[in-house]
C-alpha positions, 0 to 999 in steps of 0.5 A: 272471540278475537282473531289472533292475527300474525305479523312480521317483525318489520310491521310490529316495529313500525307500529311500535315506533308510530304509536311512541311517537318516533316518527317522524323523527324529531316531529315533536318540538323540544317544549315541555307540552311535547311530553305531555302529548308523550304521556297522554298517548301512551298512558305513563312514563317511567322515570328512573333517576339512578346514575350509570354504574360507572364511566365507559373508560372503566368498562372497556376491560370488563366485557372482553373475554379472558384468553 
């Protein structure tokens, strides 16, 4: 049986950015291979092709709260 190991939001965040390849930033060159190596390391990559509900110069009035 595994341990359960507990860690602080600092460490579990390094992780995370080291494991996606986020650090060091930009340690990818900009090639088509470079998302692939992505993919290869993490296992998938979600795509999600649907455009933004509407342009930020239209949403400015929604967020804010009525008085």
């Amino acid at each position: 049986m595994s341990e359960i190991r507990q860690v602080s939001a600092a460490v579990a965040r390094r992780f995370l950015v080291v494991r996606h390849l986020l650090a060091p930033p930009r340690s990818l060159p900009p090639k088509p291979e470079s998302v692939l190596r992505v993919v290869d390391r993490l296992g998938s990559l979600q795509f999600d092709p649907l455009e933004a509900h509407a342009y930020g110069r239209n949403t400015g009035f929604t967020g804010r709260p009525r008085r």
